[in-house]
N, C-alpha and C positions, 0 to 999 in steps of 0.2 A: 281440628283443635285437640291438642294432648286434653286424658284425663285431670291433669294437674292444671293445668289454663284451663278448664271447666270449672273444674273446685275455686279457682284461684276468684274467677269472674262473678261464681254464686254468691261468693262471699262478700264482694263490692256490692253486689244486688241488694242482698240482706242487710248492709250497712245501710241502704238508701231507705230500705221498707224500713226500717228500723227508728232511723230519724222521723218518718213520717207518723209513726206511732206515738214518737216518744213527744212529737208537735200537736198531735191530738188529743194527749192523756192533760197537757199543758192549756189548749184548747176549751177542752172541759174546764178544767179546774178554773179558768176566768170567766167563765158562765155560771156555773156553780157558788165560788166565793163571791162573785158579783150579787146576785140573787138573795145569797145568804144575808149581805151587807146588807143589803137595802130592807129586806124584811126581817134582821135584828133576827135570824136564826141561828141559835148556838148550835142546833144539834147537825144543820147542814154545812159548818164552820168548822164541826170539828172532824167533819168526812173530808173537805177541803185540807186539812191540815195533817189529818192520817195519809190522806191517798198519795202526798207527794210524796211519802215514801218510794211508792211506784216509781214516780217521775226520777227518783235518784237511784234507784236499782238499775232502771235500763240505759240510765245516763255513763254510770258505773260499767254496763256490760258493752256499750256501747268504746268508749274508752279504750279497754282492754283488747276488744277485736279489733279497734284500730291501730293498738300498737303492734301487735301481734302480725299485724299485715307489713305493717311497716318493716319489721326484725325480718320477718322469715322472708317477702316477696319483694319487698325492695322496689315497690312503683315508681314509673318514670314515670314524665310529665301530665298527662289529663289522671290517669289514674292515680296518683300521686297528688295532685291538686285536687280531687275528690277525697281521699281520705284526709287531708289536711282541712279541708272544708267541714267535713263533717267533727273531727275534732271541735271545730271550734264553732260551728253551730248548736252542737247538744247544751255549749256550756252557755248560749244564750238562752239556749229555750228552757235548760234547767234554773237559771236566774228569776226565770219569769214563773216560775214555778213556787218558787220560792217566797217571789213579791207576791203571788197572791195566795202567801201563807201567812204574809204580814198583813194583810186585808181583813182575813179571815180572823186575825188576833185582834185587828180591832175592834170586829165586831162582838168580841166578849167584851173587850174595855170598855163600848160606850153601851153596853144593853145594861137598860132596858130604855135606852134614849132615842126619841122617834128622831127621824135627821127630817130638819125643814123641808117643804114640796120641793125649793128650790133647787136645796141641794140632790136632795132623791133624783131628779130630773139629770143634771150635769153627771153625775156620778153613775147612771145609768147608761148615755151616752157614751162615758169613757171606758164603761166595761165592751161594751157592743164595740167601739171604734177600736181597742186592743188587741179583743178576737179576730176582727176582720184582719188584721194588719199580721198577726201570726199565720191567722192559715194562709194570705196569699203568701205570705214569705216561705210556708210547707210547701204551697204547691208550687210554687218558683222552685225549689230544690229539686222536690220531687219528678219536675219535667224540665228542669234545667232549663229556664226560661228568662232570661236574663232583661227581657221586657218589665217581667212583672217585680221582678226582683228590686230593679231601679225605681220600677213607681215608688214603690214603699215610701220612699226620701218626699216625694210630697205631699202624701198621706200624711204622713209626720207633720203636717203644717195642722191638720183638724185637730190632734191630741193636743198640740203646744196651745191652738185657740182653747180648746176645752177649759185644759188647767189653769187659764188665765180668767177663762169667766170664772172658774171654781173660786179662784182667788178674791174677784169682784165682789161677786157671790157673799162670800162669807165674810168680808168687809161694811157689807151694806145690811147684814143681818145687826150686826152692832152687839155681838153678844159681848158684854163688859163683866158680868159677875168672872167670877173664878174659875164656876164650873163650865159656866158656857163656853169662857174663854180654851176650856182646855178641851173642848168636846171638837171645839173647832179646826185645833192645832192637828189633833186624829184624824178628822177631815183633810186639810191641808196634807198629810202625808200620804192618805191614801191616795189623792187625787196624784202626788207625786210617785206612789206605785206605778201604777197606770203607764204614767208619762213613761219610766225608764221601761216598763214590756215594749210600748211604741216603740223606742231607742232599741232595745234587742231584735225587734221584729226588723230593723232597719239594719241593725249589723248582720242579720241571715241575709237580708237583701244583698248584702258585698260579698258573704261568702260564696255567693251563689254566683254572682258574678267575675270572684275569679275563679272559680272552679270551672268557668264556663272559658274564659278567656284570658285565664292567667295574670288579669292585672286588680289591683288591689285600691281602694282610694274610699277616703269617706269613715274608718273604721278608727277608731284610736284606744290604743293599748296603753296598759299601766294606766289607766284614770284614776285609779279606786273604787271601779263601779261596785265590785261586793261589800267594800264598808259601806257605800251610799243606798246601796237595794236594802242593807238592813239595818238601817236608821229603825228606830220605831221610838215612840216616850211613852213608858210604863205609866 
């Protein structure tokens, strides 16, 4: 193999190891804002809210190597549908990045407000079940494993239950004053955070699948997912 198909190959490699960082730093931060949420920590909130700088530096550099591969090497087919994948994986797992920046902001809005057991409980669940659902969708890229890649989509069925009891949940607490009322609604969105990381975890699941096999299904574009990931009510 020419030195230049060596350079060429390292450089696909480092985009792979790259992505898997850039799913871990993601990874973290829904452990981290999760944790903060529940125990009403501003100071662990606002690490969560600093760090995804991070998360958008490597999202950024990650971008750029892949256009740059694009212009100069011109990949045909598997390699070619690897950097197309990876494009559009960063921008899921920088999404998710983002939503638990909006987590993190509520937990300024509602402090110094303890959240009922009940909720504590669901919203604990949905941080642990989000994580779960991002790293296997890292390690599905990272071994191109298109088994795992596909579970994801019924995974997605425990998030959608989750946010449904949230909903129950917080209907049956009966908060009617004003403020309860609107303590609730920051609930309600958070638990809708949550939900759309599930849905990104699930669109890595496709990108991994057709980088694997070339066919594409299950993904939908143009939705508005970035107006709706950053809903928040001040």
């Amino acid at each position: 193999m020419s030195e230049i198909r060596q350079t060429y190959h390292g450089q696909l490699d480092e985009l792979r190891v790259d992505v898997v960082r850039l799913g871990l730093l993601a990874t973290d931060a829904i452990a981290a804002g999760t944790d903060a949420f529940l125990e009403a920590d501003l100071a662990a909130a606002d690490r969560v809210i600093h760090g995804d700088a991070a998360i958008d530096e490597l999202t950024h550099s990650l971008e750029d190597r892949c256009y740059t591969t694009l212009a100069r090497q011109q990949p045909m087919a598997s390699d070619l549908r690897m950097v197309v994948a990876v494009l559009r994986a960063i921008h899921e797992i920088e999404r998710t990045g983002d939503l638990m920046v909006n987590v993190s902001k509520t937990t300024r809005r509602l402090y110094p407000v303890e959240l009922p057991d009940p909720i504590r409980r669901i919203i604990e669940r949905m941080g642990h079940q989000a994580g779960v659902q991002l790293r296997l969708a890292i390690e599905a890229f990272a071994e191109s494993d298109c088994a795992r890649a596909m579970a994801l989509e019924d995974m997605d069925d425990i998030m959608d239950e989750l946010q449904r009891e949230l909903f129950r949940t917080i209907f049956a607490l009966g908060r009617a004053d004003e403020a309860g009322l609107q303590q609730m609604v920051q609930v309600a969105l958070v638990g809708r955070y949550y939900e759309r990381m599930a849905d990104h975890a699930v669109n890595i699941g496709e990108r991994v699948n057709y980088m694997v096999t070339g066919e594409m299904h299950g993904v939908e574009f143009g939705t508005g997912d970035e107006i709706e990931d950053n809903i928040t009510l001040d």
